[in-house]
C-alpha positions, 0 to 999 in steps of 0.5 A, spaced: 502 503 526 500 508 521 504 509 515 505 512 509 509 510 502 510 513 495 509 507 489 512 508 482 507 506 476 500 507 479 496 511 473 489 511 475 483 510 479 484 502 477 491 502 480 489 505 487 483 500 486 487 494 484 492 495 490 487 497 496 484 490 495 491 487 495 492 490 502 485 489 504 487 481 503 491 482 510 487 481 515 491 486 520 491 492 515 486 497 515 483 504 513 487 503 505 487 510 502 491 510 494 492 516 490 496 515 483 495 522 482 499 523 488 504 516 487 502 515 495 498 511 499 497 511 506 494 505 511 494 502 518 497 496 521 499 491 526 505 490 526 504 484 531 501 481 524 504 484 519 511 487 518 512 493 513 516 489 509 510 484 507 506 489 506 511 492 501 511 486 497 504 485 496 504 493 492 510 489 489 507 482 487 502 487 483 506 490 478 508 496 483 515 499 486 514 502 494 520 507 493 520 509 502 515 512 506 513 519 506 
């Protein structure tokens, strides 16, 4: 599944870093694109090994508010 979200607080290069690593940690997500200039992300997922709302609380987990998807 594709999916793409807006996340408040990201500033810089280190924020779109910090959160595509944290993501990258699950197995079943793939192809992690950040950008804070733009406050999105986009990724893709098994939905059969991760759930949106895992994913949501792993940007969570690093200081982040995921605000919905685009």
């Amino acid at each position: 599944m594709k999916l793409n979200l807006k996340v408040h607080g990201m500033h810089c290069s280190s924020c779109e870093v910090l959160i595509k690593d944290a993501l990258n940690e699950l197995q079943s997500v793939s192809n992690v694109k950040v950008s804070a200039a733009k406050g999105e992300l986009f990724l893709e997922f098994d939905e059969k090994q991760t759930s949106l709302d895992a994913i949501k609380k792993v940007i969570q987990k690093e200081g982040y508010k995921v605000v919905g998807g685009v």
